[in-house]
mmCIF file of the C-alpha atoms, coordinates in Angstrom:
data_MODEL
# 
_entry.id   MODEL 
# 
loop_
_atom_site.group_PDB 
_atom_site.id 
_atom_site.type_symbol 
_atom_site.label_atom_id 
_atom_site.label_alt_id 
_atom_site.label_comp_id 
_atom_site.label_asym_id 
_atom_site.label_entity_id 
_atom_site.label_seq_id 
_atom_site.pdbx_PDB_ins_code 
_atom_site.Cartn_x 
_atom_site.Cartn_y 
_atom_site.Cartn_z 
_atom_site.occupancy 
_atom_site.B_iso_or_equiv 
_atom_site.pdbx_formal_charge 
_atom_site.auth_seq_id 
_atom_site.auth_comp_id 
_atom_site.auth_asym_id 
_atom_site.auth_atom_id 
_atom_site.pdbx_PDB_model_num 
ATOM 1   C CA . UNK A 1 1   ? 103.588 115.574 153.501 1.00 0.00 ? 1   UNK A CA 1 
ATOM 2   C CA . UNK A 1 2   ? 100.908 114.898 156.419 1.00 0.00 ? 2   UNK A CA 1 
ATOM 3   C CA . UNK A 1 3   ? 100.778 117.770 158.321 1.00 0.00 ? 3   UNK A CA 1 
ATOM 4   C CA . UNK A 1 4   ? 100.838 116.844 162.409 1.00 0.00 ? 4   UNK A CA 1 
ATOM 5   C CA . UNK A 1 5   ? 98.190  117.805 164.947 1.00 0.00 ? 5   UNK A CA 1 
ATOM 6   C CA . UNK A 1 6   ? 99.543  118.431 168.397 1.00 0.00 ? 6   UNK A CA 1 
ATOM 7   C CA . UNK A 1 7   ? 97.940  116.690 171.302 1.00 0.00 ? 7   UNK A CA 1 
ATOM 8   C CA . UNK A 1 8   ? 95.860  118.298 173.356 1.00 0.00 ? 8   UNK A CA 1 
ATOM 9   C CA . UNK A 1 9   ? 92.453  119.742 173.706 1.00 0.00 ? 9   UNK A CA 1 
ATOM 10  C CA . UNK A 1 10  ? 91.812  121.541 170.775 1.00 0.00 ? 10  UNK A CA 1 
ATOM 11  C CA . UNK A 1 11  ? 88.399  123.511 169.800 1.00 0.00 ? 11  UNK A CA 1 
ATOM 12  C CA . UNK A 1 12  ? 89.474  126.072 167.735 1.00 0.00 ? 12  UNK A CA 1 
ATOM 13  C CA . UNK A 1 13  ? 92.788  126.711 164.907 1.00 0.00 ? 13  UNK A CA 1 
ATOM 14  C CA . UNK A 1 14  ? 94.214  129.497 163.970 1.00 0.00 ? 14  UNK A CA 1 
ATOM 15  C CA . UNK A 1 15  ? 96.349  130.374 160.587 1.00 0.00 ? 15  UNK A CA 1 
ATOM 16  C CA . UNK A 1 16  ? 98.938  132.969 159.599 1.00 0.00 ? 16  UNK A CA 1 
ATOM 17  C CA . UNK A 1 17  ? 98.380  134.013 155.996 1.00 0.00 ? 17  UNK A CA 1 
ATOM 18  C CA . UNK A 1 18  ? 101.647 134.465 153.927 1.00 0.00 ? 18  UNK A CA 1 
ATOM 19  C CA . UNK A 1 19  ? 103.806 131.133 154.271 1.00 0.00 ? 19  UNK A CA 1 
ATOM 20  C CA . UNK A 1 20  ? 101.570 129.939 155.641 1.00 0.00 ? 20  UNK A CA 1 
ATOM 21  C CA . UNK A 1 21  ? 98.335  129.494 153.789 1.00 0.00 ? 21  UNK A CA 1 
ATOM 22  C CA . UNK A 1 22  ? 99.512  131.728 150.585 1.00 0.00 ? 22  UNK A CA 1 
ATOM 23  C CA . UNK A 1 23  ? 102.928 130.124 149.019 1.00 0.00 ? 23  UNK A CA 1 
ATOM 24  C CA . UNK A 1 24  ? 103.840 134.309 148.817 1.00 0.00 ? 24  UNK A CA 1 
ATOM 25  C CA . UNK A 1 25  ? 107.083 134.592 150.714 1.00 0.00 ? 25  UNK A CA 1 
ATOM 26  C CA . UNK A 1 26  ? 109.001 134.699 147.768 1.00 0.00 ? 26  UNK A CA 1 
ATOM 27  C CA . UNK A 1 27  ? 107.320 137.857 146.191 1.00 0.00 ? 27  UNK A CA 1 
ATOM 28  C CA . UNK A 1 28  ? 107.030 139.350 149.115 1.00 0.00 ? 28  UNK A CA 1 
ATOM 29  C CA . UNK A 1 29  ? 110.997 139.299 149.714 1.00 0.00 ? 29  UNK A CA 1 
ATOM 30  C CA . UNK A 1 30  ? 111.325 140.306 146.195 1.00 0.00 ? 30  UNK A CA 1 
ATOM 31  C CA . UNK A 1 31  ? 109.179 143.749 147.001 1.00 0.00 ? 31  UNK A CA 1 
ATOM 32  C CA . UNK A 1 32  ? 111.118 144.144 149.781 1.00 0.00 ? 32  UNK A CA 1 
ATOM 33  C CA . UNK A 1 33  ? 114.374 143.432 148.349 1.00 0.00 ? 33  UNK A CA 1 
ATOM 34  C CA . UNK A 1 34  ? 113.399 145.963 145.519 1.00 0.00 ? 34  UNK A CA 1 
ATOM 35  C CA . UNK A 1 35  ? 112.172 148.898 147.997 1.00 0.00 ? 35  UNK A CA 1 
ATOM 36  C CA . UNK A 1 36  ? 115.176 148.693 149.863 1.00 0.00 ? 36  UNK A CA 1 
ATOM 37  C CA . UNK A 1 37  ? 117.560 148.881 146.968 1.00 0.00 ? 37  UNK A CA 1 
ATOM 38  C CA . UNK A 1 38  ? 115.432 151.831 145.675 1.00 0.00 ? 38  UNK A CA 1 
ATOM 39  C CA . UNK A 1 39  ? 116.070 153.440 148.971 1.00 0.00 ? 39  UNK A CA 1 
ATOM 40  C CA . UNK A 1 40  ? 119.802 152.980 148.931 1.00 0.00 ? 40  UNK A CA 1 
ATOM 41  C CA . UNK A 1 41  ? 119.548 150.995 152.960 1.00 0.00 ? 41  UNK A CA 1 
ATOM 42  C CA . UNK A 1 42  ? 122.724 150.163 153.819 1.00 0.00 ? 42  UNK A CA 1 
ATOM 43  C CA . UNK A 1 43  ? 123.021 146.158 154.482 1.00 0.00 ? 43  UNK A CA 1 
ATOM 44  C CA . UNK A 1 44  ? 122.307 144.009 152.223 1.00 0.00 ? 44  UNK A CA 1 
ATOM 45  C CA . UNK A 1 45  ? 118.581 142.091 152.612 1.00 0.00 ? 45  UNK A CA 1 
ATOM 46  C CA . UNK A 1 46  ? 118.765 138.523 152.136 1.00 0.00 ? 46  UNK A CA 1 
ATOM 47  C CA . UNK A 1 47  ? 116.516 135.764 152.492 1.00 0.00 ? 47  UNK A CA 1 
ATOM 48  C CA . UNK A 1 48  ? 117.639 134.657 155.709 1.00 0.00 ? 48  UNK A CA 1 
ATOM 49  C CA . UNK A 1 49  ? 117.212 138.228 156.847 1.00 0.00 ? 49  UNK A CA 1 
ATOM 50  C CA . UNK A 1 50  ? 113.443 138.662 155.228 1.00 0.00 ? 50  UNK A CA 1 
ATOM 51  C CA . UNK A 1 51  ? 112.498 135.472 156.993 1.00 0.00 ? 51  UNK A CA 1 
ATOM 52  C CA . UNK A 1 52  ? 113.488 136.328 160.947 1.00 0.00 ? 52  UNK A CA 1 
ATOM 53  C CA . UNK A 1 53  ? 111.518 139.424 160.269 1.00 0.00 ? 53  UNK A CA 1 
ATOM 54  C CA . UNK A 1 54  ? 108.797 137.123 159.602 1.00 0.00 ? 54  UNK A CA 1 
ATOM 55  C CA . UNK A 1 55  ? 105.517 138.394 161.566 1.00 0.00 ? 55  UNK A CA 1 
ATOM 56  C CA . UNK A 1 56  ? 106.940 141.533 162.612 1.00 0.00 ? 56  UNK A CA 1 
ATOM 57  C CA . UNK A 1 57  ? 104.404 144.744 160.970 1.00 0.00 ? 57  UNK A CA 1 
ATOM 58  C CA . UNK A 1 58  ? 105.741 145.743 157.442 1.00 0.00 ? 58  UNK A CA 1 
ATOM 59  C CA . UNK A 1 59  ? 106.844 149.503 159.199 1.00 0.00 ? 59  UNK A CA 1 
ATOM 60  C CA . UNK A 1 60  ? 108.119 147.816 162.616 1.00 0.00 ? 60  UNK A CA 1 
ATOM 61  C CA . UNK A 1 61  ? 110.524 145.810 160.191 1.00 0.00 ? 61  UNK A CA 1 
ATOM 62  C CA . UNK A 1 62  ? 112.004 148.695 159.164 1.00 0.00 ? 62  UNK A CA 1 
ATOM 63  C CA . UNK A 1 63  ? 112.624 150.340 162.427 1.00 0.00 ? 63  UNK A CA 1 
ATOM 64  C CA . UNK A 1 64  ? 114.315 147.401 163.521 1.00 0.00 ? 64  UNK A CA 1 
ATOM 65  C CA . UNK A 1 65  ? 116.270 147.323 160.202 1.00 0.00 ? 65  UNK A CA 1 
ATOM 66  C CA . UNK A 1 66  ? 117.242 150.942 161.112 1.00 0.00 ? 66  UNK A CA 1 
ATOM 67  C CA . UNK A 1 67  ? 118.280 149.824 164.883 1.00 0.00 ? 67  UNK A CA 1 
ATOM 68  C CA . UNK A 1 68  ? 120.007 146.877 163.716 1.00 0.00 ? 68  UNK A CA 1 
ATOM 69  C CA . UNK A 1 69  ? 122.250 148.169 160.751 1.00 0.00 ? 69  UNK A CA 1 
ATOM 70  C CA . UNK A 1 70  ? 122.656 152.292 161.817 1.00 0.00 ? 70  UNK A CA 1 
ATOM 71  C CA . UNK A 1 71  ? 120.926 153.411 158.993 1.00 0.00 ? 71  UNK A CA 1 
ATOM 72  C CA . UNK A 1 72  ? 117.946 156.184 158.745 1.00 0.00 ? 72  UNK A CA 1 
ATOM 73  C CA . UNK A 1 73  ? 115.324 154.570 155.931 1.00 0.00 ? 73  UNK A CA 1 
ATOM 74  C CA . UNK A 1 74  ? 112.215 156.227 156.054 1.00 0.00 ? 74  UNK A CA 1 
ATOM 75  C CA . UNK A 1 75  ? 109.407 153.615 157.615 1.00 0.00 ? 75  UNK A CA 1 
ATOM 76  C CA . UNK A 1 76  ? 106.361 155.436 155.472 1.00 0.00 ? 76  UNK A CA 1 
ATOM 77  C CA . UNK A 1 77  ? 108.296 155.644 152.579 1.00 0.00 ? 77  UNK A CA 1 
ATOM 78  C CA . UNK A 1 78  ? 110.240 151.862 152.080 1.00 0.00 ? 78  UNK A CA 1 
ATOM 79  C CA . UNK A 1 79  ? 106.201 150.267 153.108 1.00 0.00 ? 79  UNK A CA 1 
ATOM 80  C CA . UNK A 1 80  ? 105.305 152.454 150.508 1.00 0.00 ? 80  UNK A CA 1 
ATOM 81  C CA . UNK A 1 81  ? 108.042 151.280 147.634 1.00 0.00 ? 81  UNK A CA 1 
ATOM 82  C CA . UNK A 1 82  ? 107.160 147.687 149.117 1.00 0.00 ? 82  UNK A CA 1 
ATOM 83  C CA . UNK A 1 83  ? 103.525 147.523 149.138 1.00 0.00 ? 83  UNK A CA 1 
ATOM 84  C CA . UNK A 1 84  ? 103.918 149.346 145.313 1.00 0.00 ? 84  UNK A CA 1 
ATOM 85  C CA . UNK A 1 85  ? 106.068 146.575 144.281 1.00 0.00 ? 85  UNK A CA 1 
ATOM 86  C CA . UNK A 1 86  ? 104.139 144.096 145.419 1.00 0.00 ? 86  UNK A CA 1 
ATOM 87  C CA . UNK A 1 87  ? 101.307 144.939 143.767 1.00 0.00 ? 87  UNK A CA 1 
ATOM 88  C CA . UNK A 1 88  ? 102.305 144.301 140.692 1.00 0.00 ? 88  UNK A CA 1 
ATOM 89  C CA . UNK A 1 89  ? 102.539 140.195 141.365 1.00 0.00 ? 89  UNK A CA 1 
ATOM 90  C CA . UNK A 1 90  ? 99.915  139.512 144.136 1.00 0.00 ? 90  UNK A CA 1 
ATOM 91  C CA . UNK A 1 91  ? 97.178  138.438 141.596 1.00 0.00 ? 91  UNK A CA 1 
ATOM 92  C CA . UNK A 1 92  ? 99.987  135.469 141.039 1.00 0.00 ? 92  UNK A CA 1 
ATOM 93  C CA . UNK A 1 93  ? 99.904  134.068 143.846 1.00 0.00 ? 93  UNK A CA 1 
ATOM 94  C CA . UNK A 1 94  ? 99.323  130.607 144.927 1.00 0.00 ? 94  UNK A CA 1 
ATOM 95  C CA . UNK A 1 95  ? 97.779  128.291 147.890 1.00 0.00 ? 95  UNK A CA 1 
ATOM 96  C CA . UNK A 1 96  ? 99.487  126.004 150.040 1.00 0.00 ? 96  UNK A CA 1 
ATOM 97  C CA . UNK A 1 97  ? 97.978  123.287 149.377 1.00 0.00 ? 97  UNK A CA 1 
ATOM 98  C CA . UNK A 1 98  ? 98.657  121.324 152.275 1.00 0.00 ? 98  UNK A CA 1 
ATOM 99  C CA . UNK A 1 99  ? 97.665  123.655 154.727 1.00 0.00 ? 99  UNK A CA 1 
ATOM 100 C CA . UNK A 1 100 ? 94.378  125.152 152.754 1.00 0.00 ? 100 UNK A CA 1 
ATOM 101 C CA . UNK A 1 101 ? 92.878  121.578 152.617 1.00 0.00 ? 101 UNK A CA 1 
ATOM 102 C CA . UNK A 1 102 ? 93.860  120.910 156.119 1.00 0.00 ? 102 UNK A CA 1 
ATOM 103 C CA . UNK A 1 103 ? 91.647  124.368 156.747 1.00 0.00 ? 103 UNK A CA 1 
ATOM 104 C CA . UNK A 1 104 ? 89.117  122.982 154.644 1.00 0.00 ? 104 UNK A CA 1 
ATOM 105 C CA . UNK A 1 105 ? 88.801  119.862 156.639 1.00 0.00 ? 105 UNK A CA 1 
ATOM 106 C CA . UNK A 1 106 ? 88.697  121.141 159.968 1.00 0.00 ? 106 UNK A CA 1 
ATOM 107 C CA . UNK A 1 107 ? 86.124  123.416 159.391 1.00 0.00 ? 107 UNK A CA 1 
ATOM 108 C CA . UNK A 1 108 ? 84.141  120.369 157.633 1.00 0.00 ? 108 UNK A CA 1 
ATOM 109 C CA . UNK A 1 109 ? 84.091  119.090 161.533 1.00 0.00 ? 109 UNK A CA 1 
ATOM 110 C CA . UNK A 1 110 ? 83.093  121.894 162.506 1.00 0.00 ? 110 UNK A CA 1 
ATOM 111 C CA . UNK A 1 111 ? 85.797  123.534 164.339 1.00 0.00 ? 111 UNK A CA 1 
ATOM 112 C CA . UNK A 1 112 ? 85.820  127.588 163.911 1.00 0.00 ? 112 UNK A CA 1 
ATOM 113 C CA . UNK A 1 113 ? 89.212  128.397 162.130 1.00 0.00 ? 113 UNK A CA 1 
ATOM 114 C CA . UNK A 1 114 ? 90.653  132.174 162.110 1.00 0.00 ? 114 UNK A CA 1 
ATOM 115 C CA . UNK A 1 115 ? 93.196  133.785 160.157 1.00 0.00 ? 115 UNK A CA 1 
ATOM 116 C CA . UNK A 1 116 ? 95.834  136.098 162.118 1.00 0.00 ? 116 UNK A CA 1 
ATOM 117 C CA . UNK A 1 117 ? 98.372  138.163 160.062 1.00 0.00 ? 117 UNK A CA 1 
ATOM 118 C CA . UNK A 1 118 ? 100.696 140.404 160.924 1.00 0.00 ? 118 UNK A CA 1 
ATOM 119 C CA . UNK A 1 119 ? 99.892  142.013 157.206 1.00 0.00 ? 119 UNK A CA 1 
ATOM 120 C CA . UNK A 1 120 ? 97.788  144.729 157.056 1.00 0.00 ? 120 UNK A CA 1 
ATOM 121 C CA . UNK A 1 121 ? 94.119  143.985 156.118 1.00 0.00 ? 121 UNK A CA 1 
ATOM 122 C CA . UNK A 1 122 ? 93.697  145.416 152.301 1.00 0.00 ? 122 UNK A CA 1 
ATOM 123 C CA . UNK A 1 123 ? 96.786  142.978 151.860 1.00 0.00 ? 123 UNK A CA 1 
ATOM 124 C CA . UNK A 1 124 ? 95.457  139.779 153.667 1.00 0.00 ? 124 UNK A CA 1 
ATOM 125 C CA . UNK A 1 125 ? 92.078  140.115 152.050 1.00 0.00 ? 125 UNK A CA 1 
ATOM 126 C CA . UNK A 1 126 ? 93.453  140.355 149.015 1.00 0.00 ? 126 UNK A CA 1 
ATOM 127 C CA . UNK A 1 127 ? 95.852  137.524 149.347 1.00 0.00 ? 127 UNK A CA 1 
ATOM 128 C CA . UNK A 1 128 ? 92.909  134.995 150.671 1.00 0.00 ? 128 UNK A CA 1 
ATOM 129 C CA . UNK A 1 129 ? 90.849  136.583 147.629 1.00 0.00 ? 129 UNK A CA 1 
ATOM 130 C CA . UNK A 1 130 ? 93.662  135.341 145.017 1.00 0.00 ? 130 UNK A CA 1 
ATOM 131 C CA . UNK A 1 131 ? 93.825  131.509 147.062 1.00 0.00 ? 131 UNK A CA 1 
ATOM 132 C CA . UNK A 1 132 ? 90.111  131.376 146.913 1.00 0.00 ? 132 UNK A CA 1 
ATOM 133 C CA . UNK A 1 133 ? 89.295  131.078 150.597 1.00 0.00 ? 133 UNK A CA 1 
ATOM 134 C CA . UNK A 1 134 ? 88.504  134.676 151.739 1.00 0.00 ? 134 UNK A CA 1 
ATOM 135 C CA . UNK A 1 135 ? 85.456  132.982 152.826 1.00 0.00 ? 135 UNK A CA 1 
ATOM 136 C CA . UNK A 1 136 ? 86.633  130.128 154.501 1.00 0.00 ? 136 UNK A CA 1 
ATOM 137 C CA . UNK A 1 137 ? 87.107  131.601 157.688 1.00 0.00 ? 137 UNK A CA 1 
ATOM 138 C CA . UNK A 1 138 ? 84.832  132.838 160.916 1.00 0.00 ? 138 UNK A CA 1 
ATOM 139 C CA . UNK A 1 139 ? 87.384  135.699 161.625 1.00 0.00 ? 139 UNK A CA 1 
ATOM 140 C CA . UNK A 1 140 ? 90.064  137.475 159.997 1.00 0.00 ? 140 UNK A CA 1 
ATOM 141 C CA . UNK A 1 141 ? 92.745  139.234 161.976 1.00 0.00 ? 141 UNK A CA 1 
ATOM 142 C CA . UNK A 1 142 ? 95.202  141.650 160.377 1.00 0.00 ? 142 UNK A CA 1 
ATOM 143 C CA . UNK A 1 143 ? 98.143  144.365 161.738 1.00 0.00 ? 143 UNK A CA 1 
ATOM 144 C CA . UNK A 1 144 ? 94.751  147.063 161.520 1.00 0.00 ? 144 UNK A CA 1 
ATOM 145 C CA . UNK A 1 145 ? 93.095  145.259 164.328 1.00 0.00 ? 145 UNK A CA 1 
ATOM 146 C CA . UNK A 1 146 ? 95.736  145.296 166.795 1.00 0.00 ? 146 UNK A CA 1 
ATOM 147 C CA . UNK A 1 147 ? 98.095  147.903 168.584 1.00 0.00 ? 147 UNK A CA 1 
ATOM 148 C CA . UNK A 1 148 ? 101.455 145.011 168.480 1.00 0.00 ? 148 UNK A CA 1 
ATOM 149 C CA . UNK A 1 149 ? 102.914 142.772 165.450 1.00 0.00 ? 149 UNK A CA 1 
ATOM 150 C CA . UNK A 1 150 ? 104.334 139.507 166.036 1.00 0.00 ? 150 UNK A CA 1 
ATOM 151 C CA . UNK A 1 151 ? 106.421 138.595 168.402 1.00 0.00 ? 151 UNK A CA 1 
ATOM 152 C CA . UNK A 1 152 ? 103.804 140.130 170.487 1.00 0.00 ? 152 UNK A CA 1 
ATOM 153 C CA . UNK A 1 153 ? 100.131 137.370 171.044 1.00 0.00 ? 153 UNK A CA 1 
ATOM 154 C CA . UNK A 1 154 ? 97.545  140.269 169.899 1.00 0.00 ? 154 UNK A CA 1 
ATOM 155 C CA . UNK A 1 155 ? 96.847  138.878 166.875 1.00 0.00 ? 155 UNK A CA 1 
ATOM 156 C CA . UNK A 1 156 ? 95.931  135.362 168.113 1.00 0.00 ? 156 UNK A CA 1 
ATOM 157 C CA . UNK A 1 157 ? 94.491  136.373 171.103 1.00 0.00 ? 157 UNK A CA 1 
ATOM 158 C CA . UNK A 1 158 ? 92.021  138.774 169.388 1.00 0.00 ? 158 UNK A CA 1 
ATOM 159 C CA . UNK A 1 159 ? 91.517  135.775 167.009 1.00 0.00 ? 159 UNK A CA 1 
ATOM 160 C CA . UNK A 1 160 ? 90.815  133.427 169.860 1.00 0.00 ? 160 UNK A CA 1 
ATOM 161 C CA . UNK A 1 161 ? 88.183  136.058 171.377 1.00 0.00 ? 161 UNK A CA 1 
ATOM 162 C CA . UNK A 1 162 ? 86.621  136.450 167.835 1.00 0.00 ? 162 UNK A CA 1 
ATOM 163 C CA . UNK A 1 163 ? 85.956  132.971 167.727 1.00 0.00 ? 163 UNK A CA 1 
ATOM 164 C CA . UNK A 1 164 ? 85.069  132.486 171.745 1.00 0.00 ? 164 UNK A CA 1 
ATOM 165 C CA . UNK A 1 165 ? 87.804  130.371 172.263 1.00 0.00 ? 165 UNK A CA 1 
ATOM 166 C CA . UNK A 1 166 ? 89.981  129.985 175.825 1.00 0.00 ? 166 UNK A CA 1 
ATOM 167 C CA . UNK A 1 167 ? 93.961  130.391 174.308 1.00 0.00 ? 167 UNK A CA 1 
ATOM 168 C CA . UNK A 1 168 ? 95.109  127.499 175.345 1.00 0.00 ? 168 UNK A CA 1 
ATOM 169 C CA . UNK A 1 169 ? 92.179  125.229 173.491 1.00 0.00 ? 169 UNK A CA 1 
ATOM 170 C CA . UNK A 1 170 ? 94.199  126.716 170.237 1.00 0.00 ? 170 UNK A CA 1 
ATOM 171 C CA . UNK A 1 171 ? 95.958  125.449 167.545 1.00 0.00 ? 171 UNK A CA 1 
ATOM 172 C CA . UNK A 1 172 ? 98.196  128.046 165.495 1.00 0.00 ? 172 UNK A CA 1 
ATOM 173 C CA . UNK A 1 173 ? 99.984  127.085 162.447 1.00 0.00 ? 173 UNK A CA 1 
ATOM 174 C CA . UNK A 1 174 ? 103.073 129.670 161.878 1.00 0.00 ? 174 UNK A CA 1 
ATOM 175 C CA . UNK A 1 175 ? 105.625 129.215 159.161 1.00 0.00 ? 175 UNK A CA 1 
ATOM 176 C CA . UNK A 1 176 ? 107.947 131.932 161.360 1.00 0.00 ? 176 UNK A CA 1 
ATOM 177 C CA . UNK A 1 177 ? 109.982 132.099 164.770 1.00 0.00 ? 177 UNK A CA 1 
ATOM 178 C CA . UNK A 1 178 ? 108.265 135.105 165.510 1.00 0.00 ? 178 UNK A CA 1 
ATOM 179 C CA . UNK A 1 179 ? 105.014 134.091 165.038 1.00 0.00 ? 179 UNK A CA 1 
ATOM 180 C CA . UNK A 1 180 ? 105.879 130.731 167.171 1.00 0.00 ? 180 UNK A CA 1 
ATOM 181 C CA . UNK A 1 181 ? 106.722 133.195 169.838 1.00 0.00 ? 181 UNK A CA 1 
ATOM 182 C CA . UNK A 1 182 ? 103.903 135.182 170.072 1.00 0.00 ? 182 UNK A CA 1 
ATOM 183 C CA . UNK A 1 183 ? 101.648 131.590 170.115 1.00 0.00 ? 183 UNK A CA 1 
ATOM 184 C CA . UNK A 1 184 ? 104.184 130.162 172.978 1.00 0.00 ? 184 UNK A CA 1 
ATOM 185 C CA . UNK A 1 185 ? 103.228 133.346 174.898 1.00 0.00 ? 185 UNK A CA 1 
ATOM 186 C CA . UNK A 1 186 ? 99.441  133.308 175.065 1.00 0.00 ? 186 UNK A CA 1 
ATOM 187 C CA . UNK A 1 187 ? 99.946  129.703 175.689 1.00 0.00 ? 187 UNK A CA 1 
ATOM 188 C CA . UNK A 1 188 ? 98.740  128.301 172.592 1.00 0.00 ? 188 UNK A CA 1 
ATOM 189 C CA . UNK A 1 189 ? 100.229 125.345 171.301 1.00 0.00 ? 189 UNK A CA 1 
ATOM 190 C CA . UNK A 1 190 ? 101.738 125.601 167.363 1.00 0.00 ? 190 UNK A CA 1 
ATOM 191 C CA . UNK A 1 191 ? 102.129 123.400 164.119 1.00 0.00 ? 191 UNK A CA 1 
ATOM 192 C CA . UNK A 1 192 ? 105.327 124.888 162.067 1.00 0.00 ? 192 UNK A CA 1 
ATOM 193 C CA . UNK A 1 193 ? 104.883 125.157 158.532 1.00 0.00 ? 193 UNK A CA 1 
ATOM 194 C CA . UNK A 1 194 ? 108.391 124.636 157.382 1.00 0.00 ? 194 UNK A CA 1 
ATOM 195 C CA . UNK A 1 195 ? 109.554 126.846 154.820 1.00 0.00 ? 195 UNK A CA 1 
ATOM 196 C CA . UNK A 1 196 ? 112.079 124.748 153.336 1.00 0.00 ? 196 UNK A CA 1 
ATOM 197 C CA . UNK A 1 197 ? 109.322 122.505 152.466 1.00 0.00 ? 197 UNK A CA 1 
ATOM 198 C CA . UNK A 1 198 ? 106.420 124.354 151.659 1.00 0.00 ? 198 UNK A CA 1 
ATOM 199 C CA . UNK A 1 199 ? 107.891 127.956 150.505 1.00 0.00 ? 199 UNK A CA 1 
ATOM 200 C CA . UNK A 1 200 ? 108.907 128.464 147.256 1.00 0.00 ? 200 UNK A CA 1 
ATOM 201 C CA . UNK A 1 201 ? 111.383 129.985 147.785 1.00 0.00 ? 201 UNK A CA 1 
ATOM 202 C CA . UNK A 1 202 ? 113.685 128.328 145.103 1.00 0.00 ? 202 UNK A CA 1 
ATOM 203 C CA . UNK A 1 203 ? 111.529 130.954 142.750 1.00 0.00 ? 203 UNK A CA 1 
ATOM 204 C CA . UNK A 1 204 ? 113.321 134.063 144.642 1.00 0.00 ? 204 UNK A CA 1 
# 
C-alpha cells in the first residue's frame, strides 16, 4: 500500500521506531503481557490496552496502569520483567517494509530523516541494528534524551533541532494516538502508520 505524503512544506521527516519502522508491536505486548502476569497486576492487559499506551515511556506506562486500575506494581521492577522478556526475541525482529523504503527514498533526495522513540536508547539502537538501518538516519532520539514521553512533543522537537529543522516544515510518521498527539502539538503535520495494516499483530 502507497504510503501518503501530506501537503505542505516539508524539509525534514521524522519516524517513531516500533510500529512504526520495526514490525515489533507484537513482541513487545507479549513482554509486557508476560511481566505483568509475573507481577500478579490486577486488570487484565490486552492488545487494545498495550496499544493506547503506545508512546508513553515503558515506566510512565505503568504508573498510569497503577492510576487507572488501583493497583501498586512496582515501575522498576515490571520494566525490568519486560525489558528481560523482551530480550529474548528482539534479534527476531523484522522491518516494515513500507515505511523503511519510504526512509530510504527520502533520504536518497536528500531530505535529513530522524528517528524519535519513546523507547529507551539501548532498545532503539538495538531494534534499528536488527532492521539494518541504524545508520540510515542523521539523528536518533530516544526516552534518554528527553525529560517527557509521548503524549508530550520532546521527542520530535529535539529531533527537529537535531536536524535544524523549524517544527512545522516536519513530517512525523506515528503508528499511535499518542504519538499523533504529541506531533499535533509542536505543530507538525503526521502520516499514520495503521496498525491493522502494517502490525503483525495477528502473530500475538
Amino acid at each position: 500500500m502507497k504510503i501518503e505524503l501530506p501537503d505542505g512544506e516539508t524539509h525534514a521527516y521524522i519516524f517513531d521506531c516500533d510500529g512504526t519502522l520495526a514490525d515489533s508491536m507484537p513482541m513487545h505486548y507479549r513482554a509486557w503481557k508476560q511481566a505483568f502476569e509475573k507481577n500478579s497486576a490486577k486488570f487484565p492487559f490486552t492488545w487494545e490496552l498495550f496499544y493506547s499506551m503506545a508512546g508513553a515511556g515503558m515506566y510512565d506506562s505503568v504508573v498510569i496502569l497503577n492510576e487507572r486500575y488501583q493497583d501498586d506494581l512496582d515501575p522498576d521492577t515490571v520494566v525490568r520483567d519486560q525489558d528481560q522478556f523482551l530480550r529474548h526475541e528482539l534479534d527476531s525482529v523484522e522491518p516494515i517494509h513500507q515505511v523503511v523504503e519510504l526512509a530510504k527514498e527520502l533520504k536518497e533526495k536528500g531530505f535529513p530523516i530522524a528517528v524519535a522513540s519513546g523507547g529507551d536508547r539501548a532498545h532503539v539502537e538495538s531494534t534499528l541494528t536488527y532492521c539494518g538501518i541504524i545508520d540510515l538516519f542523521d539523528a536518533i532520539v530516544t526516552k534518554n534524551d528527553v525529560e517527557r514521553s509521548k503524549p508530550a512533543p520532546d521527542g520530535f522537537l529535539k529531533a527537529a533541532e537535531l536536524l535544524s529543522v523549524a517544527p512545522e516544515k516536519c513530517v512525523v510518521f506515528e503508528d499511535s494516538q499518542l504519538g499523533i498527539t504529541a506531533a499535533e502539538t509542536c505543530g507538525m503535520r503526521w502520516v499514520f502508520i495503521d496498525p491493522e495494516i502494517y502490525s503483525g499483530g495477528a502473530g500475538i
